[in-house]
Backbone and ligand atoms as CSV (ligand in chain L), in Angstrom:
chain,resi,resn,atom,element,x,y,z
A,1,UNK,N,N,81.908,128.704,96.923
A,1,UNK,CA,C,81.786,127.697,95.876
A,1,UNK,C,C,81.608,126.312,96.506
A,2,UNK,N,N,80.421,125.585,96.237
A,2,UNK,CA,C,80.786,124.189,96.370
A,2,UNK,C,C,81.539,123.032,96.176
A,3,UNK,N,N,82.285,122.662,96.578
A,3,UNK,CA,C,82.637,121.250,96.643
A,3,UNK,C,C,82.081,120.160,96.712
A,4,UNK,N,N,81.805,119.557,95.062
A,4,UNK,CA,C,81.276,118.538,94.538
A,4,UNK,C,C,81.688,117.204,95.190
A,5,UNK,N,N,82.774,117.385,95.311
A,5,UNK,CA,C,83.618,116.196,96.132
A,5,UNK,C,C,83.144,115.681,97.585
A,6,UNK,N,N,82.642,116.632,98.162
A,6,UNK,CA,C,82.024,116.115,99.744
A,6,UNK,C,C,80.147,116.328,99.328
A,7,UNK,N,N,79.669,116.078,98.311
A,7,UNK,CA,C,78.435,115.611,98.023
A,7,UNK,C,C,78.192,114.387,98.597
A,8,UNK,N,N,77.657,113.626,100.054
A,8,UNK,CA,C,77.497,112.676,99.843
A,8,UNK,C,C,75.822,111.949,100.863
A,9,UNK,N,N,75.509,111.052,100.571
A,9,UNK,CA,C,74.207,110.508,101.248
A,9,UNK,C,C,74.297,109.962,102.295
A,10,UNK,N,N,74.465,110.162,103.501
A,10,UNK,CA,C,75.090,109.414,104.724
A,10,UNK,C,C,73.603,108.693,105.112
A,11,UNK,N,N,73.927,107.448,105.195
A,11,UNK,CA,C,72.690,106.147,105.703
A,11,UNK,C,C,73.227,105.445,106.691
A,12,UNK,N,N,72.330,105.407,107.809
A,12,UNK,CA,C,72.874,104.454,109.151
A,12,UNK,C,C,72.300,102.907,108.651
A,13,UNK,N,N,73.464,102.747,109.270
A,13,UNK,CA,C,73.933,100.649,109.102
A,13,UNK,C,C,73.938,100.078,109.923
A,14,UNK,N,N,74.390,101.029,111.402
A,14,UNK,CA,C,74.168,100.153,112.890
A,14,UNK,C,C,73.357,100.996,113.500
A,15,UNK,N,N,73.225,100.035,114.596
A,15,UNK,CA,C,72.558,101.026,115.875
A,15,UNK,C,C,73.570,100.981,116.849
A,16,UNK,N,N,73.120,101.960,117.694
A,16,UNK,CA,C,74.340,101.447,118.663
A,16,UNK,C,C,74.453,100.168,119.825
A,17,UNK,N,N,73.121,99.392,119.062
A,17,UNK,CA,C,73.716,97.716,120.348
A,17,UNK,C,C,74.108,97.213,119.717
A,18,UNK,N,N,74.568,97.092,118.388
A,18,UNK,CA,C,75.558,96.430,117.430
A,18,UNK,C,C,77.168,97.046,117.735
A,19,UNK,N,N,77.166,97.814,118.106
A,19,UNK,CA,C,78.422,98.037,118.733
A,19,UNK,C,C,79.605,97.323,119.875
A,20,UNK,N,N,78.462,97.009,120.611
A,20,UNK,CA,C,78.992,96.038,121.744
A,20,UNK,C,C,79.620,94.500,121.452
A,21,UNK,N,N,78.861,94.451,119.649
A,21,UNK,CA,C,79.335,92.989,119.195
A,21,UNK,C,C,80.654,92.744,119.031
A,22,UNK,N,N,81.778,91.371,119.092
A,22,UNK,CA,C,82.713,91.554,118.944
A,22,UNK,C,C,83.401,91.945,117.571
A,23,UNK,N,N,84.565,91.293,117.352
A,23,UNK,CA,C,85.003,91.488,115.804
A,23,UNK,C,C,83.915,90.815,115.000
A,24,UNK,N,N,83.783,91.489,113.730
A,24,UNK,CA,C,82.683,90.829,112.803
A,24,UNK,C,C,83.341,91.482,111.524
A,25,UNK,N,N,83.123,90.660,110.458
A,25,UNK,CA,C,82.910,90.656,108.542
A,25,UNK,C,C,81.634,90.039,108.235
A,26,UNK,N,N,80.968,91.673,108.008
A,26,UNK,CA,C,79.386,90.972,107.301
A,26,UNK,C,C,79.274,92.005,106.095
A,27,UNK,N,N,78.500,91.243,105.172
A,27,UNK,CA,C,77.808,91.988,103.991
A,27,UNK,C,C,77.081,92.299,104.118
A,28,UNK,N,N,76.317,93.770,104.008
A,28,UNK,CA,C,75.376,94.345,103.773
A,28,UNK,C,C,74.938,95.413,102.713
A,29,UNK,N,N,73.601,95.411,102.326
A,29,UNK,CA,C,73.057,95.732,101.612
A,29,UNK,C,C,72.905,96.970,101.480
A,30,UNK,N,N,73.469,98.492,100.845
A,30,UNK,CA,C,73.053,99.750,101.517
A,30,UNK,C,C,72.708,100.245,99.981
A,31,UNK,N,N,71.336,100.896,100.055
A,31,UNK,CA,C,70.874,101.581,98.231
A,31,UNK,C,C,71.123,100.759,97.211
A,32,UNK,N,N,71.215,99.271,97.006
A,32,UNK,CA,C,71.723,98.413,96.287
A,32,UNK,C,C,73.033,98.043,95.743
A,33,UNK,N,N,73.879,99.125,96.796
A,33,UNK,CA,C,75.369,98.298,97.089
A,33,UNK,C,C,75.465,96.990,97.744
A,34,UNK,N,N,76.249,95.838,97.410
A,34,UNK,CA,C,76.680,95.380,98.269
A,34,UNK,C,C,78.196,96.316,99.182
A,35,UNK,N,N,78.032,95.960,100.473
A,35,UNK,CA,C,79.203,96.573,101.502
A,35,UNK,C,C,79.803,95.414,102.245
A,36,UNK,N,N,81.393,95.647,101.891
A,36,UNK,CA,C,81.494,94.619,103.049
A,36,UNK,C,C,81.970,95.508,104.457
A,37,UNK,N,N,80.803,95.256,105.651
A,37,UNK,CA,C,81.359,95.726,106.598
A,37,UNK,C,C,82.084,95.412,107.937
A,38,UNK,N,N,83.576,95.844,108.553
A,38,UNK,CA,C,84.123,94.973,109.239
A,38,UNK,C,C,84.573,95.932,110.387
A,39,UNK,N,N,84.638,95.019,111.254
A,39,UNK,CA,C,84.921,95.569,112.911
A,39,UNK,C,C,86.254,95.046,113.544
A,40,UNK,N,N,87.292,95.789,113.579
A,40,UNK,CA,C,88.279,94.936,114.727
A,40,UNK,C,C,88.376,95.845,115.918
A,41,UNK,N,N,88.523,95.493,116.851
A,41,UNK,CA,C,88.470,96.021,117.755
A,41,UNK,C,C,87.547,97.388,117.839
A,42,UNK,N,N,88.005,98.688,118.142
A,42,UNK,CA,C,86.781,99.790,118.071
A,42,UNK,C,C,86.512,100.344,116.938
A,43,UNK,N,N,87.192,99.748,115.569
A,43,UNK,CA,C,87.370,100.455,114.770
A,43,UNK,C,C,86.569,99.802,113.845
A,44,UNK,N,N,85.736,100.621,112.685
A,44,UNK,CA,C,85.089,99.709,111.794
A,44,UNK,C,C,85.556,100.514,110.333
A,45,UNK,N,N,85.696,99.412,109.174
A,45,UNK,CA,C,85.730,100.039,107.830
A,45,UNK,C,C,84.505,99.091,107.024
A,46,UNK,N,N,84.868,99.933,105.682
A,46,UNK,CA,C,83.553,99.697,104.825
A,46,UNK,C,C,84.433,99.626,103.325
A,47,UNK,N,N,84.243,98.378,103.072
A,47,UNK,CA,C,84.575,98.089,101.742
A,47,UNK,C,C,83.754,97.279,100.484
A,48,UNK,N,N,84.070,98.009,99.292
A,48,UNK,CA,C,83.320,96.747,98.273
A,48,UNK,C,C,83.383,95.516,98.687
A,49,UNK,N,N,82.066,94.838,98.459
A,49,UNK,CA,C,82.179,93.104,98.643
A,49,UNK,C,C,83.001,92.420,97.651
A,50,UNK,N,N,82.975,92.422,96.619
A,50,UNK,CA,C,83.695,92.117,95.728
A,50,UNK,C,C,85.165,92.075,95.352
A,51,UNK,N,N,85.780,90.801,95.315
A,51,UNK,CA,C,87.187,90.633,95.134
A,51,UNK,C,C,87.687,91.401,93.795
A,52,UNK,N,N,88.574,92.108,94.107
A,52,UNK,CA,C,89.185,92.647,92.457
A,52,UNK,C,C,89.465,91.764,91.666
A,53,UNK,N,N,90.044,90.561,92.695
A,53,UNK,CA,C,90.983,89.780,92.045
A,53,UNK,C,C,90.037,88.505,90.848
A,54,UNK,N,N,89.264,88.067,91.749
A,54,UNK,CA,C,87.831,86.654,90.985
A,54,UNK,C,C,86.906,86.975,91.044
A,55,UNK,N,N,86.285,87.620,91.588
A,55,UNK,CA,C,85.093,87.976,92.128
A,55,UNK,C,C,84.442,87.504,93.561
A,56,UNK,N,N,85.440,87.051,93.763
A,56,UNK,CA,C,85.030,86.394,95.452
A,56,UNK,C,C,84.292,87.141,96.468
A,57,UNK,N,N,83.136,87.175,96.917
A,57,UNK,CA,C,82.824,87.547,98.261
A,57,UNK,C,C,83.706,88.156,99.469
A,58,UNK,N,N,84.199,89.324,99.653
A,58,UNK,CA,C,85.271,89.405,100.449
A,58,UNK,C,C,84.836,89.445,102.154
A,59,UNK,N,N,83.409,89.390,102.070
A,59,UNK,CA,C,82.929,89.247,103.324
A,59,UNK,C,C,83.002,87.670,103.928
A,60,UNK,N,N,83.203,86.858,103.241
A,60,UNK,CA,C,83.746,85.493,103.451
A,60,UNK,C,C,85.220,85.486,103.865
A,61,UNK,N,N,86.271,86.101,103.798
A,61,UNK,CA,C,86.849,86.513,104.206
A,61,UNK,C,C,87.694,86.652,105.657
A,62,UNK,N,N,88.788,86.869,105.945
A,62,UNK,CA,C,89.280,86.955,107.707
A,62,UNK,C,C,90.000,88.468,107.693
A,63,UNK,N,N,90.490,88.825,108.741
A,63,UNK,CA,C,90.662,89.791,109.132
A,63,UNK,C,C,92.603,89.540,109.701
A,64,UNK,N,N,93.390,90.498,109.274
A,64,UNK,CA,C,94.763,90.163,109.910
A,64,UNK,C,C,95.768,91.345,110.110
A,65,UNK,N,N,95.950,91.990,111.107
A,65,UNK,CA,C,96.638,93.374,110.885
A,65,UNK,C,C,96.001,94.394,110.416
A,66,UNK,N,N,94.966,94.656,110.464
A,66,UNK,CA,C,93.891,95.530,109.660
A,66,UNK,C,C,94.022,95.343,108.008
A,67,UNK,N,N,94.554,94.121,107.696
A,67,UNK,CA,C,94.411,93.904,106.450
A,67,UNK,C,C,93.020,93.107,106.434
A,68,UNK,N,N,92.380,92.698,105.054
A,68,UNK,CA,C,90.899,92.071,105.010
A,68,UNK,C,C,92.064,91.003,103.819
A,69,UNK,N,N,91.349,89.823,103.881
A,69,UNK,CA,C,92.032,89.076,103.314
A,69,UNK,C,C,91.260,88.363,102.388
A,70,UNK,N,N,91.044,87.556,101.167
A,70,UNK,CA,C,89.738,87.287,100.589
A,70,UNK,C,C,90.227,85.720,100.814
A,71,UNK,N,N,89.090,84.881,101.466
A,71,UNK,CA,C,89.072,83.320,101.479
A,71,UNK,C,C,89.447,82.756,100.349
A,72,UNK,N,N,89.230,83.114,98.915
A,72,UNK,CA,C,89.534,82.500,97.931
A,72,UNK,C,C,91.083,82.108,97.646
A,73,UNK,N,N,91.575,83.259,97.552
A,73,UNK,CA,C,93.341,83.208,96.368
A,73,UNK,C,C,94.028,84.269,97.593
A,74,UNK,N,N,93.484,84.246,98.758
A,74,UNK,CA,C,94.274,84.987,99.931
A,74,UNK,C,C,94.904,86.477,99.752
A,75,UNK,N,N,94.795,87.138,98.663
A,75,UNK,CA,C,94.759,88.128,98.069
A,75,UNK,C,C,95.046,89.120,99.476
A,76,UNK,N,N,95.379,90.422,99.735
A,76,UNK,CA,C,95.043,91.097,101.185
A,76,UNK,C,C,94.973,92.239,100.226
A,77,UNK,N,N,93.912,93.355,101.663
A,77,UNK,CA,C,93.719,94.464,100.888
A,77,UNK,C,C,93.684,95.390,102.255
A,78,UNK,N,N,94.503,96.107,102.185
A,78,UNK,CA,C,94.807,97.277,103.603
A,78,UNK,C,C,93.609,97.828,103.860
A,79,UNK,N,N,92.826,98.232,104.703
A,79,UNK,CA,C,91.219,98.498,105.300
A,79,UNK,C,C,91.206,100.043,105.370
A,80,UNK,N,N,92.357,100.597,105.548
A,80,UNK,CA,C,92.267,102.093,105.762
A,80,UNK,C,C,92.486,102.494,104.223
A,81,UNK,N,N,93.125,102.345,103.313
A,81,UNK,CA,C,94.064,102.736,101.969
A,81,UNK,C,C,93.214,102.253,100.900
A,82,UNK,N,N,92.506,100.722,101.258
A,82,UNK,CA,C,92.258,99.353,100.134
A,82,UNK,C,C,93.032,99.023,98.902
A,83,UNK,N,N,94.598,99.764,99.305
A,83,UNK,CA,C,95.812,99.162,98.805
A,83,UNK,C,C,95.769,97.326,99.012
A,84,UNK,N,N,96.151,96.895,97.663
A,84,UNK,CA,C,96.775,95.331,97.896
A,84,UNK,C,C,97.592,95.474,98.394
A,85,UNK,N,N,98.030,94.019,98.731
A,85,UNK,CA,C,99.233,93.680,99.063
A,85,UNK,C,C,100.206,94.572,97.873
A,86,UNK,N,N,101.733,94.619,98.566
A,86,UNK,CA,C,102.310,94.663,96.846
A,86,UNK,C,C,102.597,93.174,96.153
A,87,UNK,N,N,102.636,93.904,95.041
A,87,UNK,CA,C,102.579,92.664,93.634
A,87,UNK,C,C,101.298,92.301,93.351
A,88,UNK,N,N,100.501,93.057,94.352
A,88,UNK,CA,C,99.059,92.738,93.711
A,88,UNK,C,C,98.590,93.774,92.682
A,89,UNK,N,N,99.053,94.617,92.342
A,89,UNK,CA,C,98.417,95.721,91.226
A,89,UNK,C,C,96.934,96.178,91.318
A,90,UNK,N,N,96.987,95.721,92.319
A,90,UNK,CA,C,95.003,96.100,92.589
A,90,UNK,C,C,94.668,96.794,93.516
A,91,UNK,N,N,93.574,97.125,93.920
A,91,UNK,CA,C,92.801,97.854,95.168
A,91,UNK,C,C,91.333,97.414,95.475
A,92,UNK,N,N,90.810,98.172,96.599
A,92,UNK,CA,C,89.371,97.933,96.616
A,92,UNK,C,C,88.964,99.113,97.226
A,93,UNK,N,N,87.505,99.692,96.907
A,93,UNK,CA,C,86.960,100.689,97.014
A,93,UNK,C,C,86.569,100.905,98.650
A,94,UNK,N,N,87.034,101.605,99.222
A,94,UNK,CA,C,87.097,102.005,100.888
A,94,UNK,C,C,85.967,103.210,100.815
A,95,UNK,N,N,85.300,102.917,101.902
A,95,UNK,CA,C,83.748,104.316,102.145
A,95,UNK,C,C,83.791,104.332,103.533
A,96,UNK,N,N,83.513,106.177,103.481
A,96,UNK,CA,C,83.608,106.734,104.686
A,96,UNK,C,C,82.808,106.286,105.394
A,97,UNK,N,N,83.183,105.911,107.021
A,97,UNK,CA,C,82.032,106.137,107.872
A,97,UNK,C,C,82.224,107.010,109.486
A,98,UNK,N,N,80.649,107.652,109.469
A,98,UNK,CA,C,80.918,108.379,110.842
A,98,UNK,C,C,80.052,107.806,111.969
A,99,UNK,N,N,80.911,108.005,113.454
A,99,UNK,CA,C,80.385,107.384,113.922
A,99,UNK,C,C,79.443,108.318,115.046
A,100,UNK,N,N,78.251,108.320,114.637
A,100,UNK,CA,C,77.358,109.732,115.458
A,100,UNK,C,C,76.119,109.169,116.974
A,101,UNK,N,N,75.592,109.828,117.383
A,101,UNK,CA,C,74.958,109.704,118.788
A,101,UNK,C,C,74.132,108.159,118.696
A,102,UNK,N,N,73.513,108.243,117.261
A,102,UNK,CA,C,72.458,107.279,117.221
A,102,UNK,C,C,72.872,105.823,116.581
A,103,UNK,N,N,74.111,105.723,115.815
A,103,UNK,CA,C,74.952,104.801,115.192
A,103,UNK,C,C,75.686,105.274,114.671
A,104,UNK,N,N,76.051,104.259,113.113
A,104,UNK,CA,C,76.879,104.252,112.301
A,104,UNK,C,C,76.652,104.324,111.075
A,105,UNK,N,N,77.215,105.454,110.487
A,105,UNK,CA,C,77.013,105.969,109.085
A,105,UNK,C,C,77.800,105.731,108.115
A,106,UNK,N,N,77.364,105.305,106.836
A,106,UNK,CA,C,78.154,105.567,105.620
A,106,UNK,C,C,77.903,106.403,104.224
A,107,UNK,N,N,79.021,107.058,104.391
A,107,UNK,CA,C,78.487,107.848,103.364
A,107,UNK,C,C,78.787,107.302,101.122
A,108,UNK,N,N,77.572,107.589,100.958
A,108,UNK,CA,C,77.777,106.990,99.762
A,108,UNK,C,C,77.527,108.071,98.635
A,109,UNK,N,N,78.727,108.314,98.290
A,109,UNK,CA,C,78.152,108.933,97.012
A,109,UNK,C,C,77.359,108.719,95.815
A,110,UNK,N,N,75.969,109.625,95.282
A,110,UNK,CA,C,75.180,109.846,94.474
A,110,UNK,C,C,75.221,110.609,93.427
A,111,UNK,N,N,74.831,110.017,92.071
A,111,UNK,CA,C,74.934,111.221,90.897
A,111,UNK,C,C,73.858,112.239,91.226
A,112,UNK,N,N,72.652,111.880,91.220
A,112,UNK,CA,C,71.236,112.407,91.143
A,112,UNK,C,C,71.561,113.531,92.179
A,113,UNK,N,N,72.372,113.573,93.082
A,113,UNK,CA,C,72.511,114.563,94.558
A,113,UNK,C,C,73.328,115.620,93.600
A,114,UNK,N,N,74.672,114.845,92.726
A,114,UNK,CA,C,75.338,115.918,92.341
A,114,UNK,C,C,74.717,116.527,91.404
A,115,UNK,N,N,74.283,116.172,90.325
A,115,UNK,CA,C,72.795,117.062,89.203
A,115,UNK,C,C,72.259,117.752,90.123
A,116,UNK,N,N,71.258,118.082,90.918
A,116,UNK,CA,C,70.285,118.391,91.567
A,116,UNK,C,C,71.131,119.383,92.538
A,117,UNK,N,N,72.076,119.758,92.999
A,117,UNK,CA,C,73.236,120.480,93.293
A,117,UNK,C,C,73.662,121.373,92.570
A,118,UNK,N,N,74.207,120.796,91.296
A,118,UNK,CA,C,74.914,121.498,90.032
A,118,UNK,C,C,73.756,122.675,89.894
A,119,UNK,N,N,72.315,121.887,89.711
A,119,UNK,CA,C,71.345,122.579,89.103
A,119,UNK,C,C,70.556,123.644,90.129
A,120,UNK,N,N,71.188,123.535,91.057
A,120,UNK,CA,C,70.397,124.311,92.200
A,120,UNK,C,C,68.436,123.942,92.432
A,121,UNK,N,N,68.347,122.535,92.512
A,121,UNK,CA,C,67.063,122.122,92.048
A,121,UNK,C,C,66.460,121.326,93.811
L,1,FES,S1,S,88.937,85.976,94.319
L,1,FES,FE1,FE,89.782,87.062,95.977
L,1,FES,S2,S,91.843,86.515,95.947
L,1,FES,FE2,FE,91.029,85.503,94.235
């Protein structure tokens, strides 16, 4: 039986001489997501750009404890979990990425993949 749940579109975002760069928070563009994507040390995550909290840009943003922090109302959002802080009642949407021979992947889930699946098409 399939598992609908690991349906997903994996698209490379780096190459691997972007790797060598140091820490970075940049937005990028993937299938008409915005992503915010961030690097501390060897490790990279992938989160909505978008503040839960105002709508702030979270790629504007700093980096602190592997928390992502939003420049606006300082809000923090854990990078592995995209748990708030507590007392924040909020979250932010965290996406997988793998890291394979040729770069760096994220995987994004698609309806049209899961129809076309369902339907054996
Ligand atoms: S808009 Fe991000 S903390 Fe307020």
């Amino acid at each position: 039986m399939t598992n609908y749940t690991e349906i997903m579109n994996w698209i490379k975002i780096l190459s691997l001489e972007d790797y060598s760069a140091g820490n970075f928070i940049r937005l990028i563009r993937v299938k008409g997501k915005k992503i915010c994507l961030v690097k501390v040390g060897d490790e990279f995550f992938a989160t909505q750009s978008r503040c839960p909290h105002a709508g702030a840009d979270l790629s504007q943003g700093f980096c602190k404890d592997k928390k992502l922090i939003c420049a606006f109302h300082r809000y923090e959002y854990d990078l592995q979990t995209g748990r708030g802080a507590p007392g924040q009642g909020d979250y932010i949407n965290i996406y997988p990425l793998e890291q394979r021979e040729d770069g760096l992947y994220i995987g994004l889930k698609e309806k049209w993949n899961f129809i076309k699946k369902l339907f054996d098409l």
